[in-house]
N, CA and C atoms of all chains as a GROMACS GRO file, in nm:
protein
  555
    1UNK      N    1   1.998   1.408  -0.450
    1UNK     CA    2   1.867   1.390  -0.513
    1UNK      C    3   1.870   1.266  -0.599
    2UNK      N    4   1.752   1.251  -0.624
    2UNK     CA    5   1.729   1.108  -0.730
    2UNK      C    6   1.688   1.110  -0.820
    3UNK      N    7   1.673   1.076  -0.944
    3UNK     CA    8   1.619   1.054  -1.057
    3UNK      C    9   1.467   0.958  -1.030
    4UNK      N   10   1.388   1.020  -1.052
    4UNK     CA   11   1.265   0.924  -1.054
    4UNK      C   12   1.140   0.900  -1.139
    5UNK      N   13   1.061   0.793  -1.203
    5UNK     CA   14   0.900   0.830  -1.261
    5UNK      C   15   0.768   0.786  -1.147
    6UNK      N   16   0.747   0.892  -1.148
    6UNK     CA   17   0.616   0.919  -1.086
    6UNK      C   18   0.512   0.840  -1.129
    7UNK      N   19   0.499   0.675  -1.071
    7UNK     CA   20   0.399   0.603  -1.096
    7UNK      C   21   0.277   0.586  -1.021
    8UNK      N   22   0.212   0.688  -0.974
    8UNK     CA   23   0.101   0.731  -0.901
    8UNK      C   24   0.078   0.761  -0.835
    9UNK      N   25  -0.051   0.781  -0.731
    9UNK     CA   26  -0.079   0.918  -0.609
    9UNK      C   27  -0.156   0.859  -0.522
   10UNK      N   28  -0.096   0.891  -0.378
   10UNK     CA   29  -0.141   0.860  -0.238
   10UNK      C   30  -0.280   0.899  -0.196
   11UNK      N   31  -0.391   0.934  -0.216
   11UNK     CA   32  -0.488   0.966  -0.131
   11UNK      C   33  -0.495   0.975  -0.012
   12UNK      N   34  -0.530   1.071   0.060
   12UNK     CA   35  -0.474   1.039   0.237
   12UNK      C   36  -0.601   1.148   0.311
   13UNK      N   37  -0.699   1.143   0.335
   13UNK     CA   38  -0.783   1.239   0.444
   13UNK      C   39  -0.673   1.231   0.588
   14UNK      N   40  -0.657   1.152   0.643
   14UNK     CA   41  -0.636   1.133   0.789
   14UNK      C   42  -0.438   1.155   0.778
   15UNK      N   43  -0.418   1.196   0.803
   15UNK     CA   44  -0.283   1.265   0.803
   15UNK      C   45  -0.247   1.372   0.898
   16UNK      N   46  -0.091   1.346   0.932
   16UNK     CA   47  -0.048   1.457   1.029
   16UNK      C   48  -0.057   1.541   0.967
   17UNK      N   49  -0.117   1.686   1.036
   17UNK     CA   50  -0.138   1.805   1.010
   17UNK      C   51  -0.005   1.859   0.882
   18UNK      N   52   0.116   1.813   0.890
   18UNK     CA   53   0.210   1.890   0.793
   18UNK      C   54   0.168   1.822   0.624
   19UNK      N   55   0.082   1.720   0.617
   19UNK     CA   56   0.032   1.649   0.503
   19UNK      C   57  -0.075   1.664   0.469
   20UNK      N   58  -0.140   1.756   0.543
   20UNK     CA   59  -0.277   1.817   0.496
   20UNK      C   60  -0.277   1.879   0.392
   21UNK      N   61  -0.370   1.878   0.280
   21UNK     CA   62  -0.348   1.910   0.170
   21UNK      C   63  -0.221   1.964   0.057
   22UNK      N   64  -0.145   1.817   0.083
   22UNK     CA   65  -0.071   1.804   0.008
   22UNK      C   66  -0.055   1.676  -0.067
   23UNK      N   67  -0.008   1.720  -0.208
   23UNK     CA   68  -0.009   1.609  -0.308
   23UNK      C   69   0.104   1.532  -0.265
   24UNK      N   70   0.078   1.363  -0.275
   24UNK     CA   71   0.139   1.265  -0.246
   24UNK      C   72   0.170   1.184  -0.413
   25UNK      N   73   0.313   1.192  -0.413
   25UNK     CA   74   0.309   1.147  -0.543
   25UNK      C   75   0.423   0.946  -0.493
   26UNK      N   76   0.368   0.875  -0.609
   26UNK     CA   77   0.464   0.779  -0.579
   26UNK      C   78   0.550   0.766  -0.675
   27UNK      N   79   0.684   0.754  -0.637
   27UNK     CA   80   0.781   0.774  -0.745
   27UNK      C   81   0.882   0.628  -0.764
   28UNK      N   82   0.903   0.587  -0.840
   28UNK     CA   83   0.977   0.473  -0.856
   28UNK      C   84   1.122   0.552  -0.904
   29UNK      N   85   1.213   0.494  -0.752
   29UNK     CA   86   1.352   0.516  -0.800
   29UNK      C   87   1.413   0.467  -0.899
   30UNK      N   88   1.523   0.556  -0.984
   30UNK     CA   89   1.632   0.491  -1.109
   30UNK      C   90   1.688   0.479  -1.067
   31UNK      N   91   1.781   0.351  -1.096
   31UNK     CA   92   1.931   0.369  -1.053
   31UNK      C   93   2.033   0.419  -1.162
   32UNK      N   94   2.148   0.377  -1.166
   32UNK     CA   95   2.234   0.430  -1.248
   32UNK      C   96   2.249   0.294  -1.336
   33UNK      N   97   2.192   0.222  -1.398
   33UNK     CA   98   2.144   0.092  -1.500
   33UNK      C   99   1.994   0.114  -1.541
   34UNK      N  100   1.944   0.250  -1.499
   34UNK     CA  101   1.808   0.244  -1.600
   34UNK      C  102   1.733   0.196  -1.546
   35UNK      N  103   1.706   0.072  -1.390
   35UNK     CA  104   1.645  -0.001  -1.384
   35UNK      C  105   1.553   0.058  -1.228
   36UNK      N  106   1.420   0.072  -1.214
   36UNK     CA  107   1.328   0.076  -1.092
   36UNK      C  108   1.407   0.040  -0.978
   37UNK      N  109   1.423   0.093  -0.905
   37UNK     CA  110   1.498   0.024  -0.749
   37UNK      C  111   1.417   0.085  -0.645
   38UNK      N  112   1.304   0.031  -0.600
   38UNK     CA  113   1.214   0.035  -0.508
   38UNK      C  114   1.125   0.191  -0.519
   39UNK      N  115   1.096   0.286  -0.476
   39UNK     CA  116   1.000   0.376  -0.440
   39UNK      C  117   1.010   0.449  -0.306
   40UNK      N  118   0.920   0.550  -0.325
   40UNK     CA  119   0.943   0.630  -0.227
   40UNK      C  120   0.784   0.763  -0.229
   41UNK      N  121   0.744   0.778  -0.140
   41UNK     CA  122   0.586   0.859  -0.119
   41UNK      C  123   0.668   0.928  -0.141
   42UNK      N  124   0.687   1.088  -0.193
   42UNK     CA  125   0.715   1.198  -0.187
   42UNK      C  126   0.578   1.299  -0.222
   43UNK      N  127   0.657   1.426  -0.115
   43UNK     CA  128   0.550   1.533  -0.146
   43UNK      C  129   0.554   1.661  -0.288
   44UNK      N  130   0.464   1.654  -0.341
   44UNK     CA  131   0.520   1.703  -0.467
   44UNK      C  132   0.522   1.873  -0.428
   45UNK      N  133   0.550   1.945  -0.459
   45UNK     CA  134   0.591   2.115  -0.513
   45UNK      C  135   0.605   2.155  -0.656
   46UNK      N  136   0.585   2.049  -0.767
   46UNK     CA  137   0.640   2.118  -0.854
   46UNK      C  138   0.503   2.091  -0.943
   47UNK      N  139   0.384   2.032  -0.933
   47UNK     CA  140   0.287   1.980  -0.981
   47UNK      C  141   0.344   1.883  -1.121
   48UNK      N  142   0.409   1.772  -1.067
   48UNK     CA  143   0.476   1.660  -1.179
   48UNK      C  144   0.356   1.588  -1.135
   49UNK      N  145   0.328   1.539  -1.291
   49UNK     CA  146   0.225   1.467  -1.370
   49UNK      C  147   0.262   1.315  -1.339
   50UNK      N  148   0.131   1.223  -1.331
   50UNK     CA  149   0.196   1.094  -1.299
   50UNK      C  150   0.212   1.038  -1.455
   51UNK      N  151   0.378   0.964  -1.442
   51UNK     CA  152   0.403   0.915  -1.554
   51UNK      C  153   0.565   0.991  -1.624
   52UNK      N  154   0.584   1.158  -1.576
   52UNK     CA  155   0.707   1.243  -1.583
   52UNK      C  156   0.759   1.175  -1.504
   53UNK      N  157   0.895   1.202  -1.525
   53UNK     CA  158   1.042   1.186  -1.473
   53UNK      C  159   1.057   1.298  -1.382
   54UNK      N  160   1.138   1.289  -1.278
   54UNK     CA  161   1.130   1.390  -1.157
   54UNK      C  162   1.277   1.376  -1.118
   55UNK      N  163   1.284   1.506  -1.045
   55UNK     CA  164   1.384   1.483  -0.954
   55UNK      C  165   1.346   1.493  -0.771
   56UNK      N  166   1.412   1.382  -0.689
   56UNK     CA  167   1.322   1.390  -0.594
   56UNK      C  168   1.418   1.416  -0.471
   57UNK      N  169   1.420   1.536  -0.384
   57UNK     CA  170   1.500   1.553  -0.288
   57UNK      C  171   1.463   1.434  -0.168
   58UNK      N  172   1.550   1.368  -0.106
   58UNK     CA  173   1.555   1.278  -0.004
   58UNK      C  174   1.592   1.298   0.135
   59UNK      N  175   1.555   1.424   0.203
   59UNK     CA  176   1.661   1.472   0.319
   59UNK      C  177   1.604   1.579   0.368
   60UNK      N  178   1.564   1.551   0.487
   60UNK     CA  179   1.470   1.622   0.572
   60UNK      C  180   1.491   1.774   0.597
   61UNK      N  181   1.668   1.835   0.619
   61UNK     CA  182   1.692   1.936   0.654
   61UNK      C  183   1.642   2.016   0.518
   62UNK      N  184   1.679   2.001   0.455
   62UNK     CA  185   1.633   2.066   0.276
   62UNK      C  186   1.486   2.077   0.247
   63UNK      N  187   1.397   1.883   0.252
   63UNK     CA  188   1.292   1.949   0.253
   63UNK      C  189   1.239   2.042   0.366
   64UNK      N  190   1.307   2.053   0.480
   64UNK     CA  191   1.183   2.139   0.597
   64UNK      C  192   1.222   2.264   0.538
   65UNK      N  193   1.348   2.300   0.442
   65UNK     CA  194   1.385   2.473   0.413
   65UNK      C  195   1.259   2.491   0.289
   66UNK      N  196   1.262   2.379   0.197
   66UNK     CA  197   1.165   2.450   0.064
   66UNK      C  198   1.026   2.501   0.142
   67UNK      N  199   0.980   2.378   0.280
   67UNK     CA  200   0.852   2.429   0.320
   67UNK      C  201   0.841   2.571   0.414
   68UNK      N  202   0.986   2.583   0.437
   68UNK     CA  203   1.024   2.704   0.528
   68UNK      C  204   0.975   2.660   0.684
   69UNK      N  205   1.015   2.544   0.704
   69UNK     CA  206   0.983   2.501   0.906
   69UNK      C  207   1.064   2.477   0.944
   70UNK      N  208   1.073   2.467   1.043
   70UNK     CA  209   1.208   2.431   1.134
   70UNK      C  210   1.183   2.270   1.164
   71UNK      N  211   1.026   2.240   1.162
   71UNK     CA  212   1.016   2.087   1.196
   71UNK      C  213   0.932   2.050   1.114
   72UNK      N  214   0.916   1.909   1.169
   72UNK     CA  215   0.804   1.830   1.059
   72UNK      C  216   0.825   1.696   0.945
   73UNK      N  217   0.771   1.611   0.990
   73UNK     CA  218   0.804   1.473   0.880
   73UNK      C  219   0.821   1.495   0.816
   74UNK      N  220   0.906   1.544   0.730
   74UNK     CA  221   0.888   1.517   0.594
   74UNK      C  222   1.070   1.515   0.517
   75UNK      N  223   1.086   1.430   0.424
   75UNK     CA  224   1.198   1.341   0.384
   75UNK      C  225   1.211   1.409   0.245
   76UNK      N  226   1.121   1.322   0.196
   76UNK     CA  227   1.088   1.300   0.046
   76UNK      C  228   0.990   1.447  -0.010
   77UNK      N  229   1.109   1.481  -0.078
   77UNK     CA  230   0.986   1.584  -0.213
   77UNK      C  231   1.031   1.617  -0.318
   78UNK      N  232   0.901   1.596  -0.442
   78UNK     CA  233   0.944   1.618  -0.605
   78UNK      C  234   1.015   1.746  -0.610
   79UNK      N  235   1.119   1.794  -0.623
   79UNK     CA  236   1.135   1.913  -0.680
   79UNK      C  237   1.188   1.928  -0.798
   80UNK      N  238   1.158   1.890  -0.911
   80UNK     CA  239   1.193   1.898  -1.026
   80UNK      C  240   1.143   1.833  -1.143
   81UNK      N  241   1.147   1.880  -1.278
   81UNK     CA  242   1.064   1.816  -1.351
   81UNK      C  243   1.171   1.769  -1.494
   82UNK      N  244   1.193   1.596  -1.507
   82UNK     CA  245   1.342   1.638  -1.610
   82UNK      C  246   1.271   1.644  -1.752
   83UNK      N  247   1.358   1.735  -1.801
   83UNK     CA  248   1.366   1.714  -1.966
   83UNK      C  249   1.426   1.621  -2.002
   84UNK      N  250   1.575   1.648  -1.947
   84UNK     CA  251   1.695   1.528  -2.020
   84UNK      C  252   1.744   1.505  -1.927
   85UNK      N  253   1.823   1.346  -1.878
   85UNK     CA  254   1.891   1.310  -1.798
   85UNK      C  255   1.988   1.231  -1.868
   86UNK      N  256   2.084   1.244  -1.903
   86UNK     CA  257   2.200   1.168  -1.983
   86UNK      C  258   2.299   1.073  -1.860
   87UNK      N  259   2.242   0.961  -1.844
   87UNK     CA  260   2.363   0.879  -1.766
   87UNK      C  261   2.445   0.844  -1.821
   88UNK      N  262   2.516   0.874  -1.961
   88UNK     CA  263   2.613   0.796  -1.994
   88UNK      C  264   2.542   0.663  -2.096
   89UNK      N  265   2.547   0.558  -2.038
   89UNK     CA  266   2.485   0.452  -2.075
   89UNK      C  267   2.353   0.490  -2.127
   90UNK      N  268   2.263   0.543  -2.090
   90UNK     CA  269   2.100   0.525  -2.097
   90UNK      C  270   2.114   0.716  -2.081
   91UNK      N  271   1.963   0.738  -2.135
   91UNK     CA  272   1.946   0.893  -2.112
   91UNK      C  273   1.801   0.844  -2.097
   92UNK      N  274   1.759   0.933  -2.044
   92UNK     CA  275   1.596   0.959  -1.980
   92UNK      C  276   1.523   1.122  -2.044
   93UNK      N  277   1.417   1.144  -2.121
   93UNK     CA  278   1.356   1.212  -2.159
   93UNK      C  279   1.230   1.229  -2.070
   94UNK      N  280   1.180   1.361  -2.088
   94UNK     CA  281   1.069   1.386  -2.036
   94UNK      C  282   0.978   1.357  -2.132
   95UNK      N  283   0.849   1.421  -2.096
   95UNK     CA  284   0.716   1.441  -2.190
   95UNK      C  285   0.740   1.393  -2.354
   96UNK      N  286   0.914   0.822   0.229
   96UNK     CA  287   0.787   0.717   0.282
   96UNK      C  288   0.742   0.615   0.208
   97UNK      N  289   0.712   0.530   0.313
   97UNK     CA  290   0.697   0.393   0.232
   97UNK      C  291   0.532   0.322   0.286
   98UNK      N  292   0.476   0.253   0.156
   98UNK     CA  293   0.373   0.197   0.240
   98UNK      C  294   0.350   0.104   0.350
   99UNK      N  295   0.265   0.078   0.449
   99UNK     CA  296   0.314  -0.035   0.552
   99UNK      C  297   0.165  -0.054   0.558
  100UNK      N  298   0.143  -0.207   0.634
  100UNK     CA  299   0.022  -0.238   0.706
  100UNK      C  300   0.053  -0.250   0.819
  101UNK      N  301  -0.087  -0.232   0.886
  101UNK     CA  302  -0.106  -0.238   1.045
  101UNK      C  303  -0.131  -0.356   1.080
  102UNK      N  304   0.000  -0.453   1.172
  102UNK     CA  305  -0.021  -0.590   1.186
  102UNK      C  306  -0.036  -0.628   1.329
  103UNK      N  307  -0.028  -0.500   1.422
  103UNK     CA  308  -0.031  -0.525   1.574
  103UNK      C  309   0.025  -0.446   1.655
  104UNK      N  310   0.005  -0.462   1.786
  104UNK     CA  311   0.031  -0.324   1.868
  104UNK      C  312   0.164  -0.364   1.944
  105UNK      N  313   0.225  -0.273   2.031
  105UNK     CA  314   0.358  -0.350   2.154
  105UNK      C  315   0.326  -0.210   2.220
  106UNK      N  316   0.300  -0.261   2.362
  106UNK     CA  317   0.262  -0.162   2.432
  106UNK      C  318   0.402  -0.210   2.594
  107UNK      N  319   0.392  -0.034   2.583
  107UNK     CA  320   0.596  -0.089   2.668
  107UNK      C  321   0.561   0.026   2.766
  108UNK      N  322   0.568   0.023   2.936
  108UNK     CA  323   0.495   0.127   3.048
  108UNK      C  324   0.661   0.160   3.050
  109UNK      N  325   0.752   0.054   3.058
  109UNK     CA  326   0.861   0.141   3.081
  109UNK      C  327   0.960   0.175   2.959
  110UNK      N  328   1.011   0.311   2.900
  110UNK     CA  329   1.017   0.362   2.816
  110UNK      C  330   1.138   0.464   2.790
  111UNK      N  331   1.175   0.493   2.695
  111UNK     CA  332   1.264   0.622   2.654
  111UNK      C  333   1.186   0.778   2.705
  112UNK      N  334   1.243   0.846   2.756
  112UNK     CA  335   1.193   0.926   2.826
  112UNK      C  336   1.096   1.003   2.723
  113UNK      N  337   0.991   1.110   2.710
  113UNK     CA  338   0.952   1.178   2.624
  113UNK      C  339   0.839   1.113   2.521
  114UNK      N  340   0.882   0.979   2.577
  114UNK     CA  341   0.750   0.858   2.484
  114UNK      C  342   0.616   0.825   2.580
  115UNK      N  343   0.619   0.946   2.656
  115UNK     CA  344   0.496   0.891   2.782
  115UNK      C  345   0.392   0.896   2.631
  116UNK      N  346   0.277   0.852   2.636
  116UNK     CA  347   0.172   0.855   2.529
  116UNK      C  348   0.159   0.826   2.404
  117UNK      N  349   0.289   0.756   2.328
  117UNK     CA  350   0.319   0.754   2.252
  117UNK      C  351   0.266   0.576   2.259
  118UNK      N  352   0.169   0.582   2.125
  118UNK     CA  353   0.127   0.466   2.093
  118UNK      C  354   0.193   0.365   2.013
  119UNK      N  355   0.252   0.214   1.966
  119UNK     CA  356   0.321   0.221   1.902
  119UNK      C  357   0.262   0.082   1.838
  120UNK      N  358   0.289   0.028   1.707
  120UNK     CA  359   0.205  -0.027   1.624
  120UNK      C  360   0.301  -0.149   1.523
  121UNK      N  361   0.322  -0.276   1.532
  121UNK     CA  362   0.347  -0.349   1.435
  121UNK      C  363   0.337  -0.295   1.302
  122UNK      N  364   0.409  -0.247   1.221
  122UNK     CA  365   0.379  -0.277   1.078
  122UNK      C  366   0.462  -0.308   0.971
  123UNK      N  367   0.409  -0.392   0.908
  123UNK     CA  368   0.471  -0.426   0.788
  123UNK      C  369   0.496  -0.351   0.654
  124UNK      N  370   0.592  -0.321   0.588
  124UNK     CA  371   0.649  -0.268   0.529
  124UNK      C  372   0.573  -0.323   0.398
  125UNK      N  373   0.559  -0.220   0.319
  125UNK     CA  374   0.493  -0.298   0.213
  125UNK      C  375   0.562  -0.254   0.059
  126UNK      N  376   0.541  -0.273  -0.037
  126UNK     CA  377   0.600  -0.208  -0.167
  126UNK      C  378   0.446  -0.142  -0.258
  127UNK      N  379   0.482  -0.068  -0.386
  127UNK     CA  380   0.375   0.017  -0.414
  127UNK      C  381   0.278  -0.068  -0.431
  128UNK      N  382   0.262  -0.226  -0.499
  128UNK     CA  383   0.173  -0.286  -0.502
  128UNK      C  384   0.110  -0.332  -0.390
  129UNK      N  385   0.152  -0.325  -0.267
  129UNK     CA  386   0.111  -0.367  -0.140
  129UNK      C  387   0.103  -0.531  -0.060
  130UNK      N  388   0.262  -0.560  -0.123
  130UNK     CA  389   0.318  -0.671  -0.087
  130UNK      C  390   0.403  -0.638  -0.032
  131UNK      N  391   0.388  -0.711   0.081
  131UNK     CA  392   0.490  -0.700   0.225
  131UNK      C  393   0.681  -0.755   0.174
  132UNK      N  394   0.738  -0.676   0.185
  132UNK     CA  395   0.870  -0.612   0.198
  132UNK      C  396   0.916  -0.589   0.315
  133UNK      N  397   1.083  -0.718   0.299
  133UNK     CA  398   1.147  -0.633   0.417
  133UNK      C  399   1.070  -0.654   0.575
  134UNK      N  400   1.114  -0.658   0.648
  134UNK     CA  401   1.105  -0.716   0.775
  134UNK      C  402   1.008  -0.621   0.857
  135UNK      N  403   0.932  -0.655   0.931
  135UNK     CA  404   0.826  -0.564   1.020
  135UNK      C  405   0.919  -0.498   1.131
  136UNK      N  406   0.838  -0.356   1.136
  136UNK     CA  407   0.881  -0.264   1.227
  136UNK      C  408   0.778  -0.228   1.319
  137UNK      N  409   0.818  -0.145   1.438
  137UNK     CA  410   0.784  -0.108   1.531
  137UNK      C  411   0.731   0.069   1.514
  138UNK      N  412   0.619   0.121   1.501
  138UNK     CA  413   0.598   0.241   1.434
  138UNK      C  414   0.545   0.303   1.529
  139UNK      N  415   0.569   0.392   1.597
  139UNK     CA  416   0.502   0.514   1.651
  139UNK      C  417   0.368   0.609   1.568
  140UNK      N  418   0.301   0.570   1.664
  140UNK     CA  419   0.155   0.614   1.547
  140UNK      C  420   0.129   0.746   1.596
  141UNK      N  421   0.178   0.837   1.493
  141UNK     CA  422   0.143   0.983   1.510
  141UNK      C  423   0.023   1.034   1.470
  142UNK      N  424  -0.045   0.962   1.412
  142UNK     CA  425  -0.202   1.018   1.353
  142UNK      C  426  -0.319   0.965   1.459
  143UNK      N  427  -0.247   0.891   1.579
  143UNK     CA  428  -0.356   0.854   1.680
  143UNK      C  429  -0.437   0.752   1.609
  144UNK      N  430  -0.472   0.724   1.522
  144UNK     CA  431  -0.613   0.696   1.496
  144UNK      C  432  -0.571   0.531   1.395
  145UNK      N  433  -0.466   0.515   1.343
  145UNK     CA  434  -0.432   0.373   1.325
  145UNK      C  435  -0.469   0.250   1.329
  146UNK      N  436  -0.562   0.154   1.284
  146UNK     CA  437  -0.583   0.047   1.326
  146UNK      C  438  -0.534  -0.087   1.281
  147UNK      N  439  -0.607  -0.200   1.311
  147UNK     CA  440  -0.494  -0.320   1.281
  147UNK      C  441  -0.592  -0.334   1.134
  148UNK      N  442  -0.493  -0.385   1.063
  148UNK     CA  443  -0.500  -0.386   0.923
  148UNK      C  444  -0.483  -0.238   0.880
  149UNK      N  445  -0.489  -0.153   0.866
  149UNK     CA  446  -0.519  -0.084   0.836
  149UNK      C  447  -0.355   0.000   0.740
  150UNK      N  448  -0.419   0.027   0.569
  150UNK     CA  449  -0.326   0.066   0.554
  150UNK      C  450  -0.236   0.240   0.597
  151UNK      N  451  -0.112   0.212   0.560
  151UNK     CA  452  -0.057   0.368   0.624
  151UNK      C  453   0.042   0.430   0.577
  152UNK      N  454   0.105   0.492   0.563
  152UNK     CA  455   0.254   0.497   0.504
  152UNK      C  456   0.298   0.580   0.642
  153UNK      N  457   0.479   0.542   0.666
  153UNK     CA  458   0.522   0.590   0.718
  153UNK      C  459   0.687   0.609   0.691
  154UNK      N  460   0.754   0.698   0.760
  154UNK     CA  461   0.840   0.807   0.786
  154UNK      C  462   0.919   0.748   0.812
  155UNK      N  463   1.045   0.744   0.789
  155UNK     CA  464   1.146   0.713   0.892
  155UNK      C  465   1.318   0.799   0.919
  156UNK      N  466   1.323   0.727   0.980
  156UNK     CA  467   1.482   0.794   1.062
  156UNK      C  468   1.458   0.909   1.112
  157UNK      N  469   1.513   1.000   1.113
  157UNK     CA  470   1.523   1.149   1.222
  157UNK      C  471   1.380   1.204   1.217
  158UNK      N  472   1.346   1.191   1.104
  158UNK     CA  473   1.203   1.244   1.031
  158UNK      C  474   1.071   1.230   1.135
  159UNK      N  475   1.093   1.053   1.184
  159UNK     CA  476   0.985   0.992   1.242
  159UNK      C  477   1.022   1.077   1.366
  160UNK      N  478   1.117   1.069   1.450
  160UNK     CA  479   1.148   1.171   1.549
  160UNK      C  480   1.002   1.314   1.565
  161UNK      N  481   1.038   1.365   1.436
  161UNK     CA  482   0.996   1.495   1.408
  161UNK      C  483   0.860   1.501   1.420
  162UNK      N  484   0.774   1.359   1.432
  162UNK     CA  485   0.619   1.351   1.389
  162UNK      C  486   0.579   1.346   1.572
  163UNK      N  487   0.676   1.363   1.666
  163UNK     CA  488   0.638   1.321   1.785
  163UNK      C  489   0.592   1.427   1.842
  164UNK      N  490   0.542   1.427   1.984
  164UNK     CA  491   0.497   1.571   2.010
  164UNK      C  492   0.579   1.616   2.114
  165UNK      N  493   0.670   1.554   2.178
  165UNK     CA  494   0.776   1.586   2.217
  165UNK      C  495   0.890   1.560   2.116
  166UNK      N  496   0.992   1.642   2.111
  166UNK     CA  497   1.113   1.655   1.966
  166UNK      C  498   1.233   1.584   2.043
  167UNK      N  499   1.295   1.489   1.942
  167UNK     CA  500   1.410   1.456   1.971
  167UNK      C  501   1.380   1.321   2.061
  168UNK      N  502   1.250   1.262   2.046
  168UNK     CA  503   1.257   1.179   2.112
  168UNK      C  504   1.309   1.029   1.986
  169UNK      N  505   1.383   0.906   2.075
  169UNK     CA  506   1.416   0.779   2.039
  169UNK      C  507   1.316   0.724   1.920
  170UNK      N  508   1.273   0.744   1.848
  170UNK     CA  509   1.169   0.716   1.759
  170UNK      C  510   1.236   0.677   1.603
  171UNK      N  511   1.235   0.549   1.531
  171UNK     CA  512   1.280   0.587   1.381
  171UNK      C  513   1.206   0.519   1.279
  172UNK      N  514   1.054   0.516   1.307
  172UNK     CA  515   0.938   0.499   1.176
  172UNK      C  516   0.814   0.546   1.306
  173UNK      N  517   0.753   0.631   1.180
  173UNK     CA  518   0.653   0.670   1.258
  173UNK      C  519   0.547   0.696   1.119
  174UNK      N  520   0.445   0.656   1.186
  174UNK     CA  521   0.288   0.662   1.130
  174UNK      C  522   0.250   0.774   1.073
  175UNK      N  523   0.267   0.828   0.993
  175UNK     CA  524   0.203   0.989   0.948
  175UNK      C  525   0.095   1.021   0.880
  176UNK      N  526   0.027   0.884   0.815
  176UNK     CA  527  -0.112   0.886   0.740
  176UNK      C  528  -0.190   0.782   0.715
  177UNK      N  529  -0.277   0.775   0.705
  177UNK     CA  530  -0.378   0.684   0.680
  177UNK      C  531  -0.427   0.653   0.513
  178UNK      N  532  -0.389   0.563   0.441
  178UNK     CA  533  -0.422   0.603   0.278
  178UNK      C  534  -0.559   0.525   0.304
  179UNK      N  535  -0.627   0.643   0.189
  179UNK     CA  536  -0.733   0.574   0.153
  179UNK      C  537  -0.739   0.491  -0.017
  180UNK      N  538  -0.656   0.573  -0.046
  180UNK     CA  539  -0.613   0.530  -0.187
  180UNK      C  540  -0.499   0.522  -0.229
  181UNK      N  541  -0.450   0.386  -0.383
  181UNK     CA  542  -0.328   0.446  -0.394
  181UNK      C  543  -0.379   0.397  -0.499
  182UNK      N  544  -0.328   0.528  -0.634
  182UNK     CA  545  -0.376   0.479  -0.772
  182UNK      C  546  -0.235   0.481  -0.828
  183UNK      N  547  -0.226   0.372  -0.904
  183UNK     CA  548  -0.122   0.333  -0.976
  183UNK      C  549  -0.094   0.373  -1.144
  184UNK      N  550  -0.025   0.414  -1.225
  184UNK     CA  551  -0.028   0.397  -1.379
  184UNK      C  552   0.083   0.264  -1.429
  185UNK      N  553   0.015   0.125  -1.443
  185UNK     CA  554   0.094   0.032  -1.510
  185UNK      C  555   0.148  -0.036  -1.472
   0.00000   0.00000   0.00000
């Protein structure tokens, strides 16, 4: 999983059926220096607010178990909401 | 998933087996602000409905596979939505 902040939301009518009414959040990856390292659409589950810190699963077999399918696009999803993330160097707070 | 634009089509009769119908679409890779990133790909358009310009986000590696309507086919970015919006904070 990744450390991420949720810097805003996908709008999407026209979508494969497994993205039908589901929240599209955009999350800007951390790295381990504190610093943005590109992004990633993820589907949220946990209703994280844009602007929280997240944790974001990256890996299809895992997300298809939280949605309970055997198939289906999907990679990226919020599952988590951080309070505290202590890297050592830098720590990350929630709300 | 990442955002991409729709920059053009590649239409191929002879094919990886399981890709009979499978439409497939230039696009450029884009970042959240919607500046092109990273080198253009070849996308399997699973939402049918895709056009040129048109923005999209899409899928990739095994995932894009998964958006096909035959499974397990040769596929590794595929088309899964059409944005109409993307709102940003900052």
């Amino acid at each position: 999983m990744k450390v991420a902040k949720v810097s805003g939301t996908v709008v999407s009518t026209i979508s494969f059926p497994f993205f039908d009414s589901k929240r599209l959040l955009i999350c800007d990856l951390i790295n381990a220096r504190g610093e943005v390292d590109g992004y990633t659409i993820a589907v949220d589950v946990v209703d994280a607010g844009v602007g929280e810190t997240v944790l974001v699963l990256d890996e299809g077999n895992s997300s298809r178990q939280i949605f309970g399918v055997d198939t289906g696009p999907i990679r990226a999803t919020v599952v988590g909401i951080v309070d505290d993330a202590d890297f050592g160097d830098f720590s990350l707070q929630g709300p | 998933m990442q955002l991409g634009r729709v920059e053009g089509t590649v239409v191929a009769t002879i094919k990886s087996e399981g890709l009979e119908g499978v439409r497939f679409l230039i696009v450029q890779p884009l970042d959240k602000h919607q500046r092109p990133v990273g080198d253009q790909v070849v996308a399997a358009d699973a939402v049918h409905m895709a056009g040129p310009g048109e923005l999209v986000y899409v899928v990739g590696s095994r995932e894009a596979a998964e958006a096909m309507p035959v499974r397990f086919v040769p596929v590794d970015h595929a088309i899964v939505g059409i944005v109409d919006e993307v709102a940003l904070i900052g």
